[in-house]
Structures are given as structure tokens and as C-alpha cells.
C-alpha positions as CSV (number, residue, x, y, z in Angstrom):
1,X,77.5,23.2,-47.3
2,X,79.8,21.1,-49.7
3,X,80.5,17.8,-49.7
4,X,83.6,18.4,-48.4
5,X,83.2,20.8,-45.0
6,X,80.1,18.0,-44.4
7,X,82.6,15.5,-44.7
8,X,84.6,17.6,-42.1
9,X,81.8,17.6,-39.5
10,X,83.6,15.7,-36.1
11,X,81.5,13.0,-34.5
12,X,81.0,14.8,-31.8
13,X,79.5,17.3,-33.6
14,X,76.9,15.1,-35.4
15,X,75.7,13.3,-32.8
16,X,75.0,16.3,-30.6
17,X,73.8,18.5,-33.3
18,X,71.2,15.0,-34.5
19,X,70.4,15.1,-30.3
20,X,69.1,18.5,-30.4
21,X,67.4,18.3,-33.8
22,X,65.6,15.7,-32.7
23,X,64.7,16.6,-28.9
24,X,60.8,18.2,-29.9
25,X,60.0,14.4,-30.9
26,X,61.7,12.6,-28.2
27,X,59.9,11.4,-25.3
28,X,61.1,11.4,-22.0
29,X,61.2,9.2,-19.3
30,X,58.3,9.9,-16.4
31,X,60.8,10.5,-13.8
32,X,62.8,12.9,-15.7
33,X,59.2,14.8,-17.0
34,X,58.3,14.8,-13.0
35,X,62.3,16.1,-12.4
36,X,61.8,19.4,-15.3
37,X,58.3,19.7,-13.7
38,X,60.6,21.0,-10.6
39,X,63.1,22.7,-12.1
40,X,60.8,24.5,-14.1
41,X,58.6,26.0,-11.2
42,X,61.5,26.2,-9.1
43,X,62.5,28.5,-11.6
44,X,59.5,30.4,-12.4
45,X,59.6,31.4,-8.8
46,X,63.2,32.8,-9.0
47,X,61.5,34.8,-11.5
48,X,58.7,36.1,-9.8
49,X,60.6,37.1,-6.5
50,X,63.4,38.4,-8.7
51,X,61.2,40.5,-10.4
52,X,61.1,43.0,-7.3
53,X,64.5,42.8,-6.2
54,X,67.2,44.9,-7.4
55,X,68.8,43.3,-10.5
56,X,65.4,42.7,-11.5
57,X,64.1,45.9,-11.2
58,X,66.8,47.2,-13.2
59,X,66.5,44.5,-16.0
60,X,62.5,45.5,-16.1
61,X,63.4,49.1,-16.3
62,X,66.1,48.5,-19.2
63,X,64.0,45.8,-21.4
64,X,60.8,48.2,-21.1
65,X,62.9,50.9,-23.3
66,X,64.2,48.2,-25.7
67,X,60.5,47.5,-28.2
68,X,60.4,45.8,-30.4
69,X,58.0,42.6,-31.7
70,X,55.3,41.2,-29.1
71,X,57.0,37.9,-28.8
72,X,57.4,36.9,-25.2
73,X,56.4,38.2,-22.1
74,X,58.7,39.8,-19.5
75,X,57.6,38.1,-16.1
76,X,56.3,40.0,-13.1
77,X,55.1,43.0,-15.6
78,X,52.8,43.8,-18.7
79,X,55.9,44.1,-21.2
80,X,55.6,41.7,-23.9
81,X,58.9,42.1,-26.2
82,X,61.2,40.1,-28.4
83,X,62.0,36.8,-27.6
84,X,65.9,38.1,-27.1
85,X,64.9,40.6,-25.0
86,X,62.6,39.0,-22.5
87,X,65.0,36.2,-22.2
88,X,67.7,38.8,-21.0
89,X,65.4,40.2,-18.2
90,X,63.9,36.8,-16.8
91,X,67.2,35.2,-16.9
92,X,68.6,38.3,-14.6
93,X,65.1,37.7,-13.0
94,X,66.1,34.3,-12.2
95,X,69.5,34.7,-11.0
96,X,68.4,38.4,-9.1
97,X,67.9,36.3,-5.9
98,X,70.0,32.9,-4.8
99,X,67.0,30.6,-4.9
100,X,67.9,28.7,-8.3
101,X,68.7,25.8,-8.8
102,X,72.8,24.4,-9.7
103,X,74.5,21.4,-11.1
104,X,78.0,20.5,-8.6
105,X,80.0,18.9,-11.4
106,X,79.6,21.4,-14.0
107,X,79.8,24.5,-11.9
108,X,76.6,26.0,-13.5
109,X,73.2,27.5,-12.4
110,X,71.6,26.0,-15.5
111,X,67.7,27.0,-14.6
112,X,68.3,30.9,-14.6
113,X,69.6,30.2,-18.1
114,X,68.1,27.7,-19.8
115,X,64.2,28.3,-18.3
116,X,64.2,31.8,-19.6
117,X,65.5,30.8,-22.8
118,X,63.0,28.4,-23.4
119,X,60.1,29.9,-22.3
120,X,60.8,32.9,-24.3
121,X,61.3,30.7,-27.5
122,X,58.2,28.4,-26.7
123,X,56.0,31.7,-26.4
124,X,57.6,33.0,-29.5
125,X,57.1,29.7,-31.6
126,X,53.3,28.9,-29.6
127,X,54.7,25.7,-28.3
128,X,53.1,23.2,-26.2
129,X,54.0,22.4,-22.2
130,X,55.3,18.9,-23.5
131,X,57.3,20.7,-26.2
132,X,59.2,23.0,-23.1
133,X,59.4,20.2,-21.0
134,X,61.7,18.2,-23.8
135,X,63.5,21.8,-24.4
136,X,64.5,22.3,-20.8
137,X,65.5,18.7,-20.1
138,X,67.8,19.4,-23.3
139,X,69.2,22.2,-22.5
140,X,70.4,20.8,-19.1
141,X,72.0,18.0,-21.1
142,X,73.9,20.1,-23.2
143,X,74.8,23.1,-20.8
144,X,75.9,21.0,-18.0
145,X,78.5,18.9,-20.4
146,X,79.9,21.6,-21.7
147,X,81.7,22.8,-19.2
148,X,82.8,19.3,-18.2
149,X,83.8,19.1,-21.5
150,X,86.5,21.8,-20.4
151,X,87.3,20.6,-16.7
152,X,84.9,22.9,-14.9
153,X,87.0,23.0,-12.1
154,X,90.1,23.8,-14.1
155,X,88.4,26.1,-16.1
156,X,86.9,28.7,-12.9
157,X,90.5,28.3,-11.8
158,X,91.6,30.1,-15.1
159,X,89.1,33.1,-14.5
160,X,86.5,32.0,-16.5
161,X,82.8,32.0,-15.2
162,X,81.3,28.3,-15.6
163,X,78.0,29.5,-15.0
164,X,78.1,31.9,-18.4
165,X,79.7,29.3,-20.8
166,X,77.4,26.4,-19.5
167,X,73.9,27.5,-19.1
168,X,74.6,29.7,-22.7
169,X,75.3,26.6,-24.6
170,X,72.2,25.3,-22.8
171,X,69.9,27.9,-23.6
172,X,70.9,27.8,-27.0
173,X,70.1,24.2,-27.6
174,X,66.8,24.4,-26.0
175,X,65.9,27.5,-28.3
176,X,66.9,26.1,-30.9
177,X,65.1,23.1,-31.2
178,X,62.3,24.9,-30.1
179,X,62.3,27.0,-33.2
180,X,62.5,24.3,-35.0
181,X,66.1,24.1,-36.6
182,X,67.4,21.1,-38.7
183,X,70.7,19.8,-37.7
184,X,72.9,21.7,-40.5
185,X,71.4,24.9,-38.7
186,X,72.2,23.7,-35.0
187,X,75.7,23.5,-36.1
188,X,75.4,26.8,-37.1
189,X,73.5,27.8,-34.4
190,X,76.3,26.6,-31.7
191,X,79.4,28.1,-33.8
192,X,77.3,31.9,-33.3
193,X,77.0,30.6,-29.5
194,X,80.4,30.0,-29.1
195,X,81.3,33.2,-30.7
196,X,79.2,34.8,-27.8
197,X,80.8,32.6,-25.1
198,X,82.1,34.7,-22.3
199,X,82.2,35.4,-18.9
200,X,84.8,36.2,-16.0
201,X,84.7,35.3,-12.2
202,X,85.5,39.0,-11.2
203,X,81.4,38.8,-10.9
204,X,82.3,37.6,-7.1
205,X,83.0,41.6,-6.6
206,X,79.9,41.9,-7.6
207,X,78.1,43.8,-4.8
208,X,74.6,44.5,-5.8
209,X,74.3,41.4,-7.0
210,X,73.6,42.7,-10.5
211,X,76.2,42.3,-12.6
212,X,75.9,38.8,-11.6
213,X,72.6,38.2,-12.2
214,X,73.2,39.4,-16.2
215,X,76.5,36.6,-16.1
216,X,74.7,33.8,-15.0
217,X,71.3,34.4,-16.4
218,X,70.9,37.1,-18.5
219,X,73.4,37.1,-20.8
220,X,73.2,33.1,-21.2
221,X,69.1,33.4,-21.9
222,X,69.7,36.2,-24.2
223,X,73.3,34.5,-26.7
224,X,71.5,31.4,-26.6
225,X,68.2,33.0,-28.2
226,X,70.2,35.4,-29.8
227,X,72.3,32.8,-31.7
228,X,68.5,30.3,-32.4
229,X,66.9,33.3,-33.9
230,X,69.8,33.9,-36.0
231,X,70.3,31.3,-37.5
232,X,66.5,30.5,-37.9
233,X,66.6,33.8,-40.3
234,X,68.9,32.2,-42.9
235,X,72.3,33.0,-40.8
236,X,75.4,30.7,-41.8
237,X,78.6,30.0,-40.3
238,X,81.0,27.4,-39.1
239,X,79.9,23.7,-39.6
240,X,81.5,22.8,-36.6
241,X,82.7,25.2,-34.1
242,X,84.2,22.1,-31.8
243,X,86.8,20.4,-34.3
244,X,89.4,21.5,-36.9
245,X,91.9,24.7,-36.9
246,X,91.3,27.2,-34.1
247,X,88.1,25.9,-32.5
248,X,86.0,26.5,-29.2
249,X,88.2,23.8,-27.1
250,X,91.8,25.3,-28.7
251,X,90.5,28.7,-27.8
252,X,88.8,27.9,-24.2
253,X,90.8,24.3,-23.1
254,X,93.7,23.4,-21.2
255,X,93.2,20.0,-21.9
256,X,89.4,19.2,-22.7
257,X,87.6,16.5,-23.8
258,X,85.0,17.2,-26.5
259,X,83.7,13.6,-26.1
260,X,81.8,14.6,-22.7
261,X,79.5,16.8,-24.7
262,X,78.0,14.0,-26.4
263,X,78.3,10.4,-23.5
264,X,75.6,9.5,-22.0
265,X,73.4,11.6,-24.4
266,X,69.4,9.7,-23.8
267,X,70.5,7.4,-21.2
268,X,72.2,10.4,-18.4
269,X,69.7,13.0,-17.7
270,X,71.9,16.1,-16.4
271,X,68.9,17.3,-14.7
272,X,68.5,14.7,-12.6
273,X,71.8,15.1,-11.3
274,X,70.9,19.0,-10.7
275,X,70.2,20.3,-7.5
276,X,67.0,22.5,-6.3
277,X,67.9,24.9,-3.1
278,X,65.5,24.2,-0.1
279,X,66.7,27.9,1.5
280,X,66.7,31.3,-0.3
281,X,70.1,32.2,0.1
282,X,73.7,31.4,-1.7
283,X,74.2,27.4,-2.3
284,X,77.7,27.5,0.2
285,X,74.8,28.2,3.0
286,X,72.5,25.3,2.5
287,X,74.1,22.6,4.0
288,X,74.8,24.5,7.2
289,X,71.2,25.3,7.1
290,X,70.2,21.9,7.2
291,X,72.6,21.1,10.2
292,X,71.6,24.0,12.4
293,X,67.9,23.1,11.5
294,X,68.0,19.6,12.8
295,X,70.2,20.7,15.6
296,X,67.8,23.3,16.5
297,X,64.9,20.5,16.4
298,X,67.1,17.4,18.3
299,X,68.2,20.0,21.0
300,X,65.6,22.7,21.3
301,X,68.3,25.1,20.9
302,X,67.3,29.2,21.6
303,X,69.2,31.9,20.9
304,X,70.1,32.6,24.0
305,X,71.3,29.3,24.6
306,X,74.5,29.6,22.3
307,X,77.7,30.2,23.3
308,X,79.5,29.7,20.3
309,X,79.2,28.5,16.7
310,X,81.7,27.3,14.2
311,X,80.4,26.6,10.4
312,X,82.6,24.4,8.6
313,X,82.2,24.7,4.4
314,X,85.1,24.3,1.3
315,X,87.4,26.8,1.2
316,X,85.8,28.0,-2.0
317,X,82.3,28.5,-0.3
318,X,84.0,30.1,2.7
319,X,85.1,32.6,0.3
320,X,81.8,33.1,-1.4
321,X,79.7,33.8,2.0
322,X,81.9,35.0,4.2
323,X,80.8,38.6,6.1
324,X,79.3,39.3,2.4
325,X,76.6,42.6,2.9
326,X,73.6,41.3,1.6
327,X,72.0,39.1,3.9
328,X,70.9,35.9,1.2
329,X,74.9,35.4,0.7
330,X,76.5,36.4,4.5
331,X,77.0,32.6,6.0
332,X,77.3,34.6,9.6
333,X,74.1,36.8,9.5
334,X,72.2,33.9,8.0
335,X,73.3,31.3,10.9
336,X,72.2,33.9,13.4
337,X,68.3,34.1,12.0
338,X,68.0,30.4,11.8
339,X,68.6,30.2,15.6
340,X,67.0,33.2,16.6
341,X,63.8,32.5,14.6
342,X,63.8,28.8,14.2
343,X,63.9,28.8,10.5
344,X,64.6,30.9,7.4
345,X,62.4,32.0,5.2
346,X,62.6,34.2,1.7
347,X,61.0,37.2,3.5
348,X,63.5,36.7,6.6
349,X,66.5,36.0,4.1
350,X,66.3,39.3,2.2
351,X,65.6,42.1,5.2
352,X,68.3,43.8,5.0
353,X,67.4,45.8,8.3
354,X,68.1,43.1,10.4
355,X,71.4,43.1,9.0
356,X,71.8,46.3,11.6
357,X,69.6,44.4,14.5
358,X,71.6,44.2,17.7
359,X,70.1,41.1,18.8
360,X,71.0,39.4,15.3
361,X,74.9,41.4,15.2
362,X,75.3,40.0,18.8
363,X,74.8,36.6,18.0
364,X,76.7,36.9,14.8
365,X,79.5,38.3,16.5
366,X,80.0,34.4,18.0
367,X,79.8,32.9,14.5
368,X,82.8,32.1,12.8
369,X,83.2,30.4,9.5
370,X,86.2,28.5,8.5
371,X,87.7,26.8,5.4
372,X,88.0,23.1,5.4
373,X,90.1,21.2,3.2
374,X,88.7,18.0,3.8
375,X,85.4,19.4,2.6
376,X,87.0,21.0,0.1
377,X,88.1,17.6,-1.2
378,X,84.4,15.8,0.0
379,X,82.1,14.6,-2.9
380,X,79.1,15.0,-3.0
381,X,80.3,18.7,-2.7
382,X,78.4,21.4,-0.4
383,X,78.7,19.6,2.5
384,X,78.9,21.7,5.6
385,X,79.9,21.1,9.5
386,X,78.2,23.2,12.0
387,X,79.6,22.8,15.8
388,X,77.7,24.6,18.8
389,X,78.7,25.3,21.8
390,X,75.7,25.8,24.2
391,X,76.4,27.9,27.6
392,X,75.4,25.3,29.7
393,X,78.8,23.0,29.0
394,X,77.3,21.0,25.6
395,X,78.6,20.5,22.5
396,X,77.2,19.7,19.9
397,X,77.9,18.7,16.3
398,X,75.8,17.8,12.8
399,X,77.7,17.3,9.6
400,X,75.2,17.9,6.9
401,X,76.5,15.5,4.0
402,X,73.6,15.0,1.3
403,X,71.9,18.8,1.3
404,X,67.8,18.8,0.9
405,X,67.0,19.3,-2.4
406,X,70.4,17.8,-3.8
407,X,70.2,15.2,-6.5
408,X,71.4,13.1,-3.4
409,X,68.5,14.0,-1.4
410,X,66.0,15.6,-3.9
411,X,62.8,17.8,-2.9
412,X,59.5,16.0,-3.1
413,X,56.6,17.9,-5.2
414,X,55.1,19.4,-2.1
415,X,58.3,20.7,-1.4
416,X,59.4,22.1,-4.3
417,X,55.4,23.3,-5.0
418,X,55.4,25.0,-1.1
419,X,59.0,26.9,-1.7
420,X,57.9,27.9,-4.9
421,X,54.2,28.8,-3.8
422,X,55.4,31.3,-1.5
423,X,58.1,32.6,-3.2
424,X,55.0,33.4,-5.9
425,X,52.6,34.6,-3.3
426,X,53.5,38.2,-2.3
427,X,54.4,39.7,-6.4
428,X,51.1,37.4,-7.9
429,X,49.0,36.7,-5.1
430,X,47.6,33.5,-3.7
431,X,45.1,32.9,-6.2
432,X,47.5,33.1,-9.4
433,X,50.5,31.5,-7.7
434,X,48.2,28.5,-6.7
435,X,47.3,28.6,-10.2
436,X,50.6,29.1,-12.1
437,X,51.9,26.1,-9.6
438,X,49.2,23.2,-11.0
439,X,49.4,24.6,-14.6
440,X,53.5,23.6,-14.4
441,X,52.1,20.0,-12.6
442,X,49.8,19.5,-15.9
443,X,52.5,20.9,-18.3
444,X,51.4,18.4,-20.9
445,X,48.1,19.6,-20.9
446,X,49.0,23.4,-21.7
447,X,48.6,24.2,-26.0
448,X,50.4,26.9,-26.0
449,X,52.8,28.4,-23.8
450,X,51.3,31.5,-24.2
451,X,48.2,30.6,-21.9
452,X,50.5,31.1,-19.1
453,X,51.1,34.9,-19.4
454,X,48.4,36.2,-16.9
455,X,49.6,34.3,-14.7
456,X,53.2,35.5,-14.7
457,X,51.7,39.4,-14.5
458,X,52.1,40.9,-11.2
């Protein structure tokens, strides 16, 4: 680069691209190690129950014809491909359920991205547990601004999909400095990401659920890896894709603020602020979850007890659950399990012949869902209202405000390790998924990520 394009380099862009350089030799703080410690396991299990549900099936399917070098390994099988191509199927792996993890400000699933991502470029590079743990934490940081950086909210309203741009610019900051690059080549390495950034809302059509899975996970995993490897082979491009004539924020912003991308960089840890779902279904159902839960448990509610129920959630999340077909994402058919079995659980959340039970359809039949605005307009966001009406004259009433598993009312470790363990337990058995669970609690201990792979096999 010459003197002069350096000398063209924004300050945004060299204090993000000196950030990311310099992430592998940064320590964290202990409560942020113990916070990617969740995330990470939290999303190792998306993987693993993914693996055998439809998008993840198909991604398995597809990578196995792909080849190619014995990089990284393709979880839930015996494939061990490219380091692109494994991060396409465990990101779709990841997202192939609803049981990852999201970030409310930024709109963004960032773990079904940015895990895969990493994990593929730590098993390509044989990098350490301590070395993914300071990738992931990255990636987070970067992913989650950057679609701040545009006005996330602003942005979905435009058509575009937040959780492609985000968790893609995330992934690719995590691979990167896993494979080492120096800050000239992150510069580069975000300019080829940005060329890749993409992603439409028309994914809420999506019926199968696959299509989906490759826009928030997939697809991010694979640019992001896509755009490290690269530029790790010599690749060269724009010094910096965020300032000067026709950049990413001309391109992509109504009126965005670059500076987003780089405040709070080593002082706000995004993943901290990210949230971990305590149910395996869509995150518009959680926090009518909770409320029917502790309803359930104040009032010893049954089934047959219930006259009525109305579910109170944003307009947006009404929209997202509402009637949908399969049964993680249907608000109504989901409501109508909790009470009849007294809990929901990832095996309960995914049988889809109960979605034809006449004892579920008749008490779903009484559950109606309705916009609210004032939730609409409540932060934290994903609150949820649920109102019963019991046959014997009661009526009752929970407003669920700060979700489990939020950054307002975060999971525990024996939380997130018992969601996680049995999400594991029926692809890997009890044995490994006991296993795979304390290896991600001693993280710092693992050598090389590569030590992991029998344990991801199913």
C-alpha cells in the first residue's frame, strides 16, 4: 500500500482493524471468559441437535459432495473438509433449530455465525481453547456493532436481514485473527466481507426453515472464512471498505454512524449484552414461556382448567410466531404444550405429530395472540404478557419483563450446561455430551482445537 491510500485509512478503520489484529494476545476479563464459555456450548448444542433436523441434514448431505482439504470437521458426522465448507454446514447446523443464542440491539443471532466460523478456523490453524475463546468474544464485538452501526432497526425495515450482515462481519473478524492476519490484511479482509454482505428478510417465508438457516448461519460462517482465507493467501483489495467514495455505509446506510463499530471497543463486551434461550423454540416465545411457567407453578394450573388464554408480544414477534407450521416457531401450539405437559422440552418442541393432537388443537383453539404496541415500544425488548382465564371465574395475569437467559436475567452454568447436555444427549450420547460439556468448562486447558472432534461425531 502507498503512503498515500495508508494515509487515507479512516480512524475508524485503524482502530478496529489494530482491535482485531491484536485480539489472539489480548486477555479477557474472567467474567467475559465464563460469558463465551456459555455462548460457546450453547452453541455447540445448536449444532449437535441441528445436525438431525432438516436444514441440517440437507447442509450435511450438500458439504459431503463438496471435498476438498481435511481442515475442519463437519459436526454430528465423520466429514472433515475445508475450513469454508464446514463453517457453511455448522453454521446452518446452528441456526437449523431456534435454540441459539441473539443480541436485541443489533438484531443478530451472532453464535450460529460466529461459533462456526471460529471453530472451523481454530481447527484449521490448530489453535488453542484460550485462542477461540478471545476469537469468539471478538467476533461478538464486531458483528453486533455493525449493524448498529447502520440503525438495525432501520435497516430490517428497508428489507435487509440484520442477522446476515452482522454475524458475517463477525465471523470474519474472529477468522481472521485466528489465522493470524496483520492489520493491513484485516482491512483487506473486511473490504472482501463486505463485498459478500447480503441478505433479505423474505427468509420469514421461509417454511422449512432452511433457507433461513443458510441466511443467518451459513452463509455468515462461510463469507466470513471465505473472505480470512482469502486474504491469508496473498488476496488484496480496498484499504478501507468503511470511508471514502462509494463505501459499505453509502451503499447499505440511511444515515449510519461508522463510529459505533469502533466505541466501547475493550471496555463493552457485546457478548455480555447477548442473550442465551432457556426454551427450544423461536425467541418471540420465550417470554411467554416464562410467564405461563410461573403461572402454572403459583396456581397449579391443568389443562383442563383453562378457559382462555391471551399472549401479549410486539407486533413484530406476533408476526414471527403466529399460527406458523412448525411447532418450535407457532406461539399458539407451543402455549398449549406448556400447560398440558407442565414444561417444554426440545423433544416436546419439535414433534410435529402433536401438531395434529386433538387434545393439543383443542386447547390451542382458546389461545389467541395479539400485537401490543406498548411492548412493541418496551426495552428490554421480548417481553411478553400472558392472561388466563381459568373456568372456575379466575383471572390471572404474569408479565414476563427480564426473559431467563437474557443479559438481564442471564442463565447460570448449570443452566446453560443442563440445556445444552440434553440437547447433546440423544445425536452423541450421554457419555460424549458429558464430556464435550466440561471440555468447553476447561477451554483454556485444550492445545488444540482439534482434540474436540470425537466428541462432536455422532
Amino acid at each position: 500500500m502507498s503512503r498515500r491510500s495508508e494515509a487515507q485509512i479512516s480512524p475508524v478503520m485503524r482502530k478496529l482493524s489494530a482491535y482485531i489484529a491484536s485480539a489472539p494476545r489480548r486477555p479477557l476479563p474472567a467474567a467475559v471468559i465464563e460469558k463465551t464459555k456459555h455462548h460457546i456450548l450453547d452453541t455447540f448444542a445448536a449444532m449437535i441437535s441441528g445436525s438431525r433436523l432438516a436444514p441440517g441434514i440437507k447442509a450435511l448431505a450438500y458439504v459431503k459432495t463438496l471435498g476438498g482439504v481435511k481442515e475442519a470437521c463437519v459436526i454430528g458426522s465423520n466429514v472433515i473438509t475445508t475450513a469454508v465448507n464446514a463453517a457453511l454446514a455448522n453454521g446452518m447446523l446452528a441456526h437449523a433449530d431456534e435454540t441459539d443464542d441473539s443480541h436485541a440491539p443489533s438484531l443478530t443471532h451472532p453464535g450460529c455465525g460466529i461459533v462456526p466460523a471460529a471453530l472451523a478456523m481454530a481447527e484449521r490453524q490448530r489453535q488453542s481453547g484460550i485462542a477461540l475463546l478471545r476469537a469468539v468474544a471478538l467476533g461478538y464485538d464486531v458483528g453486533c456493532r455493525l449493524t448498529q452501526a447502520l440503525d438495525a432497526y432501520q435497516f430490517r425495515a428497508d428489507g435487509h436481514s440484520t442477522h446476515s450482515f452482522g454475524p458475517m462481519f463477525g465471523a470474519a473478524a474472529a477468522a481472521g485473527a485466528l489465522a493470524g492476519l496483520r492489520e493491513r490484511q484485516i482491512r483487506y479482509m473486511l473490504s472482501f466481507t463486505a463485498q459478500q454482505a447480503s441478505g433479505i428478510s423474505c427468509w420469514m417465508r421461509d417454511r422449512e426453515h432452511v433457507e433461513k438457516a443458510f441466511d443467518f448461519g451459513g452463509m455468515p460462517a462461510r463469507n466470513g472464512v471465505t473472505a480470512a482465507t482469502m486474504v491469508g493467501h496473498g488476496f488484496t483489495g480496498v484499504g478501507d471498505v468503511f470511508a471514502g467514495e462509494r463505501n459499505f455505509f453509502v451503499a447499505y446506510g440511511r444515515q449510519p454512524d461508522p463510529a459505533v463499530l469502533i466505541r466501547g471497543l475493550g471496555d463493552v463486551y457485546e457478548i455480555m449484552n447477548t442473550n442465551i434461550k432457556r426454551w427450544s423454540v423461536g425467541s418471540p416465545i420465550q417470554a411467554p414461556l416464562d410467564a405461563l411457567r410461573d403461572l402454572i407453578l403459583a396456581h397449579q394450573i391443568k389443562a383442563a382448567d383453562v378457559e382462555k388464554v391471551v399472549v401479549r408480544v410486539a407486533h413484530q414477534a406476533a408476526n414471527t410466531v403466529d399460527n406458523r407450521d412448525m411447532p418450535d416457531i407457532c406461539m399458539q401450539h407451543i402455549c398449549a404444550v406448556m400447560l398440558i405437559d407442565g414444561k417444554v422440552t426440545f423433544e416436546s418442541s419439535h414433534d410435529e405429530s402433536r401438531m395434529r393432537d386433538r387434545k393439543v388443537l383443542a386447547l390451542r383453539s382458546r389461545i389467541e395472540l395479539r400485537g401490543d404496541d406498548a411492548l412493541s415500544a418496551a426495552m428490554p425488548s421480548r417481553q411478553g404478557i400472558v392472561e388466563v382465564s381459568l373456568r372456575d371465574g379466575r383471572e390471572l395475569r404474569h408479565h414476563a419483563r427480564a426473559v431467563s437467559g437474557t443479559a438481564e436475567k442471564p442463565m447460570t452454568r448449570a443452566e446453560v450446561d443442563e440445556k445444552s447436555y440434553d440437547l447433546m444427549t440423544t445425536v452423541i450420547g450421554k457419555t460424549r455430551a458429558r464430556k464435550l460439556c466440561d471440555a468447553v468448562w476447561k477451554l483454556e486447558k485444550v492445545r488444540d482445537l482439534r482434540a474436540l472432534r470425537p466428541l462432536f461425531r455422532a
